[in-house]
C-alpha positions in Angstrom: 106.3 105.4 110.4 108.9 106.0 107.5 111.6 108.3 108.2 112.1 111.6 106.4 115.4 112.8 104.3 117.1 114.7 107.1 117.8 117.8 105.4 116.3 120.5 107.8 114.6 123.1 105.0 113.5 122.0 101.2 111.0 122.7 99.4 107.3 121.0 99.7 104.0 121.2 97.5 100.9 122.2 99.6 97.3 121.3 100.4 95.4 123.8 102.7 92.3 122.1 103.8 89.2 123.8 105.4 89.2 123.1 108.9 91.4 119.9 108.5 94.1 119.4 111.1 96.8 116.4 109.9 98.6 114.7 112.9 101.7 112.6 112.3 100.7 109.0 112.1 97.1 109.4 111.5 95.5 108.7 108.3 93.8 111.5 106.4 91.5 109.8 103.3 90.6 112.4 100.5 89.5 112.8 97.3 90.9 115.1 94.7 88.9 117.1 91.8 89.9 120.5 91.7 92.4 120.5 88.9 95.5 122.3 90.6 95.3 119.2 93.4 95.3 116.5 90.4 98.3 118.4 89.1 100.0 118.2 92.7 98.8 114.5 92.7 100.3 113.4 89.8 103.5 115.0 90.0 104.3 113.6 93.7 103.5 110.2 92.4 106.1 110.4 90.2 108.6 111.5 93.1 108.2 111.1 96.7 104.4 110.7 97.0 104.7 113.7 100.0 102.9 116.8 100.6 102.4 119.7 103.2 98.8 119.6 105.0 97.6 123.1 106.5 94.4 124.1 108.0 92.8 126.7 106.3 90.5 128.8 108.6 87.5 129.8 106.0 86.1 132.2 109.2 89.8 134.5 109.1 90.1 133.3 105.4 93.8 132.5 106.9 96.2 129.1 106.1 97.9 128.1 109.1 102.0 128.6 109.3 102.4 125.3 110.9 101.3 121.9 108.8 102.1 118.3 108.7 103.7 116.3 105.8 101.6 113.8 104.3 102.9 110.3 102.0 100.2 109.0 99.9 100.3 105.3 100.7 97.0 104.6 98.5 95.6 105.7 95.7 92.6 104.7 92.9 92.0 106.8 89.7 88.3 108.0 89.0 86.9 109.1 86.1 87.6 112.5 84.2 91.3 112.1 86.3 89.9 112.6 90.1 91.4 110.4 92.8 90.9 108.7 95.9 93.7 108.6 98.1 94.5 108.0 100.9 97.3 109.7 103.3 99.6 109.1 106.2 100.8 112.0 108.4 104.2 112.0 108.9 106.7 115.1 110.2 105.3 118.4 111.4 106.6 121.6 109.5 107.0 125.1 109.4 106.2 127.4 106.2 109.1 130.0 105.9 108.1 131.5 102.4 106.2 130.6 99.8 107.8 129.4 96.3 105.4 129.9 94.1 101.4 130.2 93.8 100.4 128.4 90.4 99.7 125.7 89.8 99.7 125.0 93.3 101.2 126.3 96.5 104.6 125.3 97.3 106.8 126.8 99.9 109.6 126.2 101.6 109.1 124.9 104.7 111.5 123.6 108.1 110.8 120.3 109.7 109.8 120.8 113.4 109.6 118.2 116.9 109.1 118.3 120.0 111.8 119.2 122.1 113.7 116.4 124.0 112.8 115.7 127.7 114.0 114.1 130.6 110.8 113.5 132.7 108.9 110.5 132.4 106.1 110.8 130.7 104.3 108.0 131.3 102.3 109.0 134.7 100.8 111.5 132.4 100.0 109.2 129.2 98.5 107.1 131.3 96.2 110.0 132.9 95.5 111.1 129.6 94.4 107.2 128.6 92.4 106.8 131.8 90.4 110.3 131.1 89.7 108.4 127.4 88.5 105.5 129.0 86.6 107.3 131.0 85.0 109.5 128.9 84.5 106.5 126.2 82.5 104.9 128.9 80.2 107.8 130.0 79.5 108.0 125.7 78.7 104.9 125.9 76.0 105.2 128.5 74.4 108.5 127.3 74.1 106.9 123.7 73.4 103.5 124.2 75.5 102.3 122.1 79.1 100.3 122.4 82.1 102.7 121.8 85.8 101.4 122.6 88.9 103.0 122.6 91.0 100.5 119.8 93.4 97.9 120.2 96.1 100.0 118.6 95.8 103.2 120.6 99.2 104.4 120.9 101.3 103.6 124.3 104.0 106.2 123.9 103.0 109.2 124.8 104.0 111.6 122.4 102.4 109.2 119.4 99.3 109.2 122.3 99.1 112.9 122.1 99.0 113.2 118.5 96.2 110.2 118.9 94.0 112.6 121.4 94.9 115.9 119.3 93.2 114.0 115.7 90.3 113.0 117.2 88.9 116.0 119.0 86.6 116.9 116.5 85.3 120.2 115.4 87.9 122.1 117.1 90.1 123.0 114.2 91.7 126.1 116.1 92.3 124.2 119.0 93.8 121.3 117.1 96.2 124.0 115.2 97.1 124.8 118.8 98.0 121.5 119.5 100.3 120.5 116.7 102.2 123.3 116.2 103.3 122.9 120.2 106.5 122.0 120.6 106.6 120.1 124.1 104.9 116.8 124.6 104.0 117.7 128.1 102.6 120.7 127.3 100.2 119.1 124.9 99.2 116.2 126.9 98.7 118.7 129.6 96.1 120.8 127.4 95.0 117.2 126.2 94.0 116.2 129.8 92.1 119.7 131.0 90.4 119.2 127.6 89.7 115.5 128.3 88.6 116.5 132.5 85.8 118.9 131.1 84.1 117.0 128.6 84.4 114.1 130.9 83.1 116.4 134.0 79.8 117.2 131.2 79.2 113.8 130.4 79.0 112.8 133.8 76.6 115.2 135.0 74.3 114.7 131.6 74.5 110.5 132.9 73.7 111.5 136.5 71.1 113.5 135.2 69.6 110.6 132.9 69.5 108.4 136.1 67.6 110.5 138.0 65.3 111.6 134.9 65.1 108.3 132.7 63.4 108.7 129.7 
């Protein structure tokens, strides 16, 4: 993953998305058409092809105050100046005020990590990986279909969290939760309560599909 300049605050053109959570190192594919976002587009091409990605919550009509940076590492031009492109998270952020509103949001925003740790956190990656695979498995069964976890699933376990935290889907708030966490075991904690439940419903739905096969 490419590094980022290392100055701590600066300045940073935003995209609130509807429900979207962007996790560093995951890609995010999209395609622009509203005007302001081909402005944004085009004048990050012609600089460091990076943007802020926030969740807007349409419910609270609210944008999150934590986002992740995105680097456009794709892009194809449509017709009447629309765009696919595609994205690659990269460094989480803070929004501490907001430059301007037209044509597009930009604010000014503080780079954020996870704080540094001396456990090891590799018993609980691997407990986290274990509850995938197991849940994966149980999927697979009650669909009847074959789902596997990929060849690139991430080994460290911070990169791992952000993995688990991008694809729990439609669970934007809880998502937001997780990024803007500041403590890999914290999150990988969360991760693996979230991971025990859906695991502990699957496996009662497939026990329940032995006894009562269709």
């Amino acid at each position: 993953m490419a590094s980022l300049p290392s100055l701590a605050v600066r300045e940073l053109p935003l995209f609130p998305l509807p429900d979207v959570v962007l996790f560093p190192g995951r890609p995010l594919p999209l395609h622009i058409f509203e005007f302001r976002y081909r402005i944004l587009m085009n004048t990050i091409l012609e600089s460091d092809r990076r943007f802020g990605v926030l969740m807007f919550d349409p419910t609270q009509r609210e944008v999150a105050p934590v986002g992740c940076c995105a680097e456009v590492i794709h892009y194809q031009r449509l017709p009447d100046d629309r765009m696919k492109v595609l994205t690659l998270g990269q460094q989480r952020f803070r929004v501490l005020d907001t430059v301007r509103e037209k044509p597009y949001r930009v604010g000014l925003v503080e780079w954020i990590e996870d704080k540094p740790t001396a456990d090891d956190l590799r018993p609980l990656g691997s407990e986290v990986k274990q509850l995938l695979e197991d849940v994966v498995h149980l999927s697979a069964k009650l669909t009847d279909q074959r789902i596997e976890l990929p060849d690139d699933l991430p080994s460290l376990p911070t990169e791992l969290s952000y993995w688990v935290a991008s694809n729990l889907y439609g669970v934007a708030s809880e998502q937001q939760s997780l990024l803007e966490m500041q403590d890999t075991v914290e999150r990988l904690q969360r991760e693996s309560e979230i991971l025990t439940s859906t695991r502990n419903h699957l496996a009662a739905r497939s026990a329940l599909k032995d006894v009562l096969p269709e």
